[in-house]
C-alpha atoms as one frame of an Amber mdcrd trajectory, in Angstrom:
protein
   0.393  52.338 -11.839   2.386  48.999 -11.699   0.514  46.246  -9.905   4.338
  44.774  -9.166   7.299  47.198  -8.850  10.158  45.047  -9.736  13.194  45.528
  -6.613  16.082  43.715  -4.881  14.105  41.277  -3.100  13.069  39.304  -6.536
  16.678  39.381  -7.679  17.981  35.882  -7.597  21.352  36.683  -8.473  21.348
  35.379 -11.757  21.330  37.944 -14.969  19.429  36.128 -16.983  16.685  34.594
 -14.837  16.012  38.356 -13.011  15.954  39.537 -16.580  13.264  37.325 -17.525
  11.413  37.653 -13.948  11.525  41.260 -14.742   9.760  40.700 -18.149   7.414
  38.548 -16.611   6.459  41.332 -14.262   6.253  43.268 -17.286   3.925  41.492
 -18.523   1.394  40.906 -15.679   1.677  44.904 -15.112   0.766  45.042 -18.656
  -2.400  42.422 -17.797  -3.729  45.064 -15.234  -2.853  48.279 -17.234  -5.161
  46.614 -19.690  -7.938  44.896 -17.361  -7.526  48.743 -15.718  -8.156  50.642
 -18.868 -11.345  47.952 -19.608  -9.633  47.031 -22.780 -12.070  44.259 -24.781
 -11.423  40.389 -24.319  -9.241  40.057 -27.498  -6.770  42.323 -25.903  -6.842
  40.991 -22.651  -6.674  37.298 -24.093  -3.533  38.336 -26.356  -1.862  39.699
 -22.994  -2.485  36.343 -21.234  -1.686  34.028 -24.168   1.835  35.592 -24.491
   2.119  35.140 -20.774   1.587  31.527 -21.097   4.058  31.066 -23.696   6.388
  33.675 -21.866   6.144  31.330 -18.425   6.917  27.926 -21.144  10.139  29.729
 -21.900  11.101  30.430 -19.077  10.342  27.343 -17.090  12.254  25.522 -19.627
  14.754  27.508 -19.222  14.942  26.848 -15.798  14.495  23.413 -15.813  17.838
  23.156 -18.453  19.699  24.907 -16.330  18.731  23.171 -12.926  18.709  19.624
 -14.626  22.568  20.646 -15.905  23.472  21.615 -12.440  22.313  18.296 -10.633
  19.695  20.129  -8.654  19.180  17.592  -5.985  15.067  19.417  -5.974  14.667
  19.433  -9.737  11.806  17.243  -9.745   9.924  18.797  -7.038  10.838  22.469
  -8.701   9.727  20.772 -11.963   6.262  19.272 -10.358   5.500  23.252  -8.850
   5.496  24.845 -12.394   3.418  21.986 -13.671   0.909  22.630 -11.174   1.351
  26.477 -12.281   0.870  25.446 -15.735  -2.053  23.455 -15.078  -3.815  26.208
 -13.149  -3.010  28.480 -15.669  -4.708  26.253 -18.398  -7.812  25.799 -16.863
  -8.135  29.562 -16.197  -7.436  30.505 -19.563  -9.413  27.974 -20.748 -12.465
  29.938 -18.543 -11.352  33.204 -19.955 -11.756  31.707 -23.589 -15.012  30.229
 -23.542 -16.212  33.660 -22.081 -16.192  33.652 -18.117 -17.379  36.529 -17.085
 -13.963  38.577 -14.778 -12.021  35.726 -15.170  -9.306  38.050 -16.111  -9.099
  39.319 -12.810  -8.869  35.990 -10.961  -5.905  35.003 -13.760  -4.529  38.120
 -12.259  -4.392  37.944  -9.162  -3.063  34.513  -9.497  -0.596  35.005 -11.638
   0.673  38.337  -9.064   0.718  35.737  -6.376   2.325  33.586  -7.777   5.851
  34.991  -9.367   6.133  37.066  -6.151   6.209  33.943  -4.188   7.637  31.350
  -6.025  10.917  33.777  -6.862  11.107  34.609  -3.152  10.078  30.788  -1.554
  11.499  28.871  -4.541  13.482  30.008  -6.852  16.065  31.180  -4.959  16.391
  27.971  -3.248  17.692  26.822  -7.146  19.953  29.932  -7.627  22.156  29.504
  -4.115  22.923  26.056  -5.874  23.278  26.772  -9.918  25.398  30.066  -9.076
């Protein structure tokens, strides 16, 4: 069972950014399926490594495309991922030197956080770049 079930209200109205919100959905549903089905820790840390570099992408992505646009809140949009980034680090960082259910508090952050920032945040951006 997915943990996020991807519908209208994350679609930001742009093809390419719901495309890769949709992946990274993917992705965290594919976190759970495997935290679910107690798969071991080199599993779960593959799953959460491409994650990390999956959320690099995309913020840059992001970023390029607000920066082009003259985003009058690009710095402040720019400053939220980094503090994502920077949570994300230390908790992977946890996982990898072997705390114990870290993988579950990665989760849960992680699930918090897309569904939020794409509702709160993101959309903010895509009213402008559109």
């Amino acid at each position: 069972m997915s943990l996020i079930v991807w519908s209208d209200e994350y679609c930001v109205g742009i093809q390419n950014i719901d495309e890769q919100h949709q992946k990274l959905i993917q992705m965290i549903n594919n976190l759970n399926d495997a935290i679910q089905d107690k798969k071991n820790r080199d599993t779960l840390d593959s799953i959460i490594t491409e994650i990390y570099f999956y959320y690099a992408y995309h913020f840059g992505y992001e970023e390029a495309m607000m920066d082009g646009n003259d985003y009058n809140q690009f710095e402040n949009h720019k400053g939220i991922h980094q503090q994502f980034v920077h949570t994300l680090d230390r908790l992977k960082d946890e996982f990898e030197h072997g705390a114990k259910d870290i993988s579950v508090e990665i989760l849960a952050y992680l699930q918090k956080w897309i569904t939020s920032h794409i509702r709160e945040v993101d959309r903010e951006y895509c009213a402008v770049v559109t």
